[in-house]
C-alpha positions as CSV (number, residue, x, y, z in Angstrom):
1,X,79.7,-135.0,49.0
2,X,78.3,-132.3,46.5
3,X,75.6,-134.1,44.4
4,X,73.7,-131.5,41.4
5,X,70.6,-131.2,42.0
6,X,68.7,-130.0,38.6
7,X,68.3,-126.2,39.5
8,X,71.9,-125.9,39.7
9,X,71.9,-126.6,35.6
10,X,69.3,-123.6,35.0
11,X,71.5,-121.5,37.3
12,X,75.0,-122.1,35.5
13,X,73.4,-121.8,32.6
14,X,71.8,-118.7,33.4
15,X,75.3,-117.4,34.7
16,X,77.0,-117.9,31.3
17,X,74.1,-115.9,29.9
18,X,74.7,-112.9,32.1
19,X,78.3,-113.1,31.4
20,X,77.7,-113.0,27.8
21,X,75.2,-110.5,28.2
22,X,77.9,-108.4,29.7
23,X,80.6,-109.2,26.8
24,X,78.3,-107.7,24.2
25,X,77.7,-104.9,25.7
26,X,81.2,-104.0,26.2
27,X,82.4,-105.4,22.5
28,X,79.7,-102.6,21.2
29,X,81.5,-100.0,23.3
30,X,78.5,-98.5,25.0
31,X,79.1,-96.8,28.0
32,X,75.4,-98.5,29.9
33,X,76.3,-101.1,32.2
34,X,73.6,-104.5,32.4
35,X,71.2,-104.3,35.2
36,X,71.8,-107.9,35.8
37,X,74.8,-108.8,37.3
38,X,75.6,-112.7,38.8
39,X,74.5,-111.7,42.3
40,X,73.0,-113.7,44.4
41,X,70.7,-111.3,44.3
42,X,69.9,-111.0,40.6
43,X,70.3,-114.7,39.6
44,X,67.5,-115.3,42.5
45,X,64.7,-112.4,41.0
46,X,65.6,-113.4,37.4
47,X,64.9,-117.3,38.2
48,X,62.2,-117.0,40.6
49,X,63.7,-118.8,43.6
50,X,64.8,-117.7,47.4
51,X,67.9,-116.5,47.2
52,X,69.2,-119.3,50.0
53,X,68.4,-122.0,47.1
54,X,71.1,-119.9,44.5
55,X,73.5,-119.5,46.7
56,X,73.8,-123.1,47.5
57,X,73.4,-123.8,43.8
58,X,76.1,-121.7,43.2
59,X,78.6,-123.4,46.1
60,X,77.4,-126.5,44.2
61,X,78.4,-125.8,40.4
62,X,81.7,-124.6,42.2
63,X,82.8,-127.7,44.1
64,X,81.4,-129.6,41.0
65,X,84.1,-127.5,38.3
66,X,80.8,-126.4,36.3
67,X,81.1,-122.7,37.5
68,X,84.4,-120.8,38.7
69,X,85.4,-117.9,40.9
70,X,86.9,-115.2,38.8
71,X,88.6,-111.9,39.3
72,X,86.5,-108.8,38.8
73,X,87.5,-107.3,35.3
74,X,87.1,-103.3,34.1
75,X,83.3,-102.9,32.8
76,X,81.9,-105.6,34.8
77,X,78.6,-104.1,36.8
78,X,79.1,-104.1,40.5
79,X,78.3,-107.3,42.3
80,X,76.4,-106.5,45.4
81,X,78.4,-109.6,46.9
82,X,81.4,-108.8,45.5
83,X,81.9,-112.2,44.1
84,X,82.2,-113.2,40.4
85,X,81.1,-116.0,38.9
86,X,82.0,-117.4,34.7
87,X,80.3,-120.8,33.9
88,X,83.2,-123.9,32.9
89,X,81.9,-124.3,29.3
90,X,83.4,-127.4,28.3
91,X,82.1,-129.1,31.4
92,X,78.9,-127.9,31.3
93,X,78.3,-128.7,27.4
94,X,80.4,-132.3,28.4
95,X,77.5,-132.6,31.4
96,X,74.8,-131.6,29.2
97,X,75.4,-133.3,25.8
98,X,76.2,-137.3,27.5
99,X,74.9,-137.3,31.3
100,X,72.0,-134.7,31.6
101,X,69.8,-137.5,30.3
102,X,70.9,-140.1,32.7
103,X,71.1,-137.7,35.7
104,X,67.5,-135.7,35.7
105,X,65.4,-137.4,32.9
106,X,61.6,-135.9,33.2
107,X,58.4,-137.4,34.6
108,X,55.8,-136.9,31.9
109,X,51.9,-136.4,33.5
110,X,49.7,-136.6,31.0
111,X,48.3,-133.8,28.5
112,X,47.6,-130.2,28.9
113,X,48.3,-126.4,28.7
114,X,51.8,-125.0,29.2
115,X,54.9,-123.3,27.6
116,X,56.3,-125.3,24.5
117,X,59.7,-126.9,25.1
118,X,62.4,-129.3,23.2
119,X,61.6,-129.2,19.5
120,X,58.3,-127.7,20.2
121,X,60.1,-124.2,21.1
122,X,59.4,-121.6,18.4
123,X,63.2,-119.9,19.0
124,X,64.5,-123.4,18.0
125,X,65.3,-123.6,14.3
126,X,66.4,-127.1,12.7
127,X,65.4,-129.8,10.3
128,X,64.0,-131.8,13.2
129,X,60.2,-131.4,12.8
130,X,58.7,-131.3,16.2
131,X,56.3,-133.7,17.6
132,X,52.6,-133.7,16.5
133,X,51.7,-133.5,20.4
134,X,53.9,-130.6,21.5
135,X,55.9,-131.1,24.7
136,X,55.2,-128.4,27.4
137,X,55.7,-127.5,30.9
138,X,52.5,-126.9,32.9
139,X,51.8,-123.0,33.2
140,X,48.3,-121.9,34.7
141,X,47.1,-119.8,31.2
142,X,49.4,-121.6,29.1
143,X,48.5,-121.1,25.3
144,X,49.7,-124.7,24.5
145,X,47.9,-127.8,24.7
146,X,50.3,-130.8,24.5
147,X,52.1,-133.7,26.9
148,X,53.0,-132.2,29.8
149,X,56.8,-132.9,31.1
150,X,58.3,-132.1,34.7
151,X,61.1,-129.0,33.7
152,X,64.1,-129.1,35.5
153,X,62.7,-126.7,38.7
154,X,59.3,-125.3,38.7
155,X,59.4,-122.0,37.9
156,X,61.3,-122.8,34.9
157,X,58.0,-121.7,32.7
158,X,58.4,-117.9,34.4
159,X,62.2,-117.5,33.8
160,X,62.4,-118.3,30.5
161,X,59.2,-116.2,29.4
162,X,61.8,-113.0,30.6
163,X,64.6,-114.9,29.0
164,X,64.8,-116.1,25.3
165,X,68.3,-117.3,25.8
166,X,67.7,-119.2,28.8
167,X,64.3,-120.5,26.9
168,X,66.6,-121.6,23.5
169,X,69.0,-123.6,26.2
170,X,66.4,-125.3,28.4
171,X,64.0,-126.4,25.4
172,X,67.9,-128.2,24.0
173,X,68.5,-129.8,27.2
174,X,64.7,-130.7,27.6
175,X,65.7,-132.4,24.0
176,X,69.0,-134.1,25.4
177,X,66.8,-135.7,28.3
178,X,63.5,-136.6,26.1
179,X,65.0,-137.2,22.5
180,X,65.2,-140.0,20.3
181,X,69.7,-140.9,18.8
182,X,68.7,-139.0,15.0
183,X,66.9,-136.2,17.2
184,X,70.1,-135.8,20.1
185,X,72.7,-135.9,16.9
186,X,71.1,-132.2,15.9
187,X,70.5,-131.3,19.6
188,X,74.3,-132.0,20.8
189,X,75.6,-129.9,17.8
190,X,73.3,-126.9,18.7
191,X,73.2,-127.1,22.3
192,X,77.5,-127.8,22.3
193,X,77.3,-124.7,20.1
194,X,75.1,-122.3,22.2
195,X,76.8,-123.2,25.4
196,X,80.7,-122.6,24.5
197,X,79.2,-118.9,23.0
198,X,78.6,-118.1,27.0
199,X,82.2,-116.8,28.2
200,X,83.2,-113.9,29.9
C-alpha cells in the first residue's frame, strides 16, 4: 500500500511549477532552456532533501494518480534520468482543497521567529486580513516573530525562500490545513486556481 507522506505534496507541487516554468519559456519563444528540469536530481537540490527521499516521493505521487509519467516533448531540457514527470491537476487541487486538512493538519509549538506562512505570506493578496499573531515556520534568523507551526517537511522555510511560486502554494495549503470555513472559501478559489495554471 502507497500511503502520502506530506513531502510528496511539496514535491508534486514543485513538479507542476517546473513544468510551467518550462511552458513560459517556450510560449515567449526564447531559444534558453530552464536549468531546472524534474530530475531527481534537481527536484532534490531545489527542495533541500537526499535525493533517495524524491525519488520515493516521486514513485509515490505516481501510484497515487497525483503525478504521471509523460513522453518527452520538443523544448523540454534534458532529464539526466530520462524520465518525465507532469503533476495530475485536478487530483492534486481535489487532494488539496477537501482532504489536505484531514490528512497532515500541523502541530503548532508555541511563539517565535520564522518565515510567514498562510494569510501571513506577503505574496498572498486577498480580502482576508491576516492574523494579528502571524503564523510562521521556525527558521534560525527568521525576521518574523509569531505562532510557530510544523510545515509540511522541514526544509520547507529554505525552498520556498528560492521559490516564490512554491512559497504562494505552501502558505494556501498551510491555509487549507489551519483556516477557519469564511477563510478556506477564499483559500480553495485561489489555491484551485494556482494549481490547474501548473500544466505542461
Amino acid at each position: 500500500m502507497n500511503i502520502l507522506k506530506p513531502l510528496d505534496i511539496v514535491v508534486g507541487l514543485k513538479i507542476g511549477l517546473n513544468e510551467k516554468s518550462s511552458r513560459e519559456i517556450k510560449e515567449e519563444g526564447s531559444s534558453f532552456r530552464p536549468n531546472t528540469t524534474n530530475s531527481v536530481a534537481d527536484l532534490a537540490a531545489g527542495l533541500h532533501k537526499a535525493k533517495g527521499d524524491i525519488s520515493r516521493s516521486i514513485n509515490r505521487l505516481v501510484a497515487l494518480g497525483l503525478v504521471g509519467e509523460r513522453k518527452p516533448k520538443e523544448g523540454d531540457a534534458i532529464a539526466s534520468n530520462r524520465k518525465y514527470y507532469s503533476l495530475q491537476r485536478e487530483a492534486m487541487s481535489d487532494f488539496l482543497c477537501h482532504g489536505v486538512r484531514h490528512v497532515f493538519g500541523p502541530d503548532k509549538s508555541g511563539l517565535g521567529r520564522g518565515v510567514p506562512t498562510g494569510w501571513s505570506c506577503p505574496l498572498l493578496k486577498s480580502p482576508m486580513n491576516p492574523p494579528e499573531i502571524p503564523l510562521v515556520w521556525s527558521m534560525p534568523g527568521g525576521k518574523v516573530h509569531g505562532e510557530i507551526i510544523e510545515p509540511l517537511y522541514s526544509k520547507c522555510p529554505e525552498a520556498v525562500l528560492e521559490d516564490q511560486g512554491l512559497y504562494t502554494l505552501l502558505s494556501l495549503v498551510d491555509i487549507m490545513r489551519t483556516g477557519k470555513p469564511r477563510e478556506l472559501r477564499y483559500a480553495k478559489e485561489m489555491l484551485a486556481e494556482k494549481v490547474m495554471e501548473l500544466h505542461s
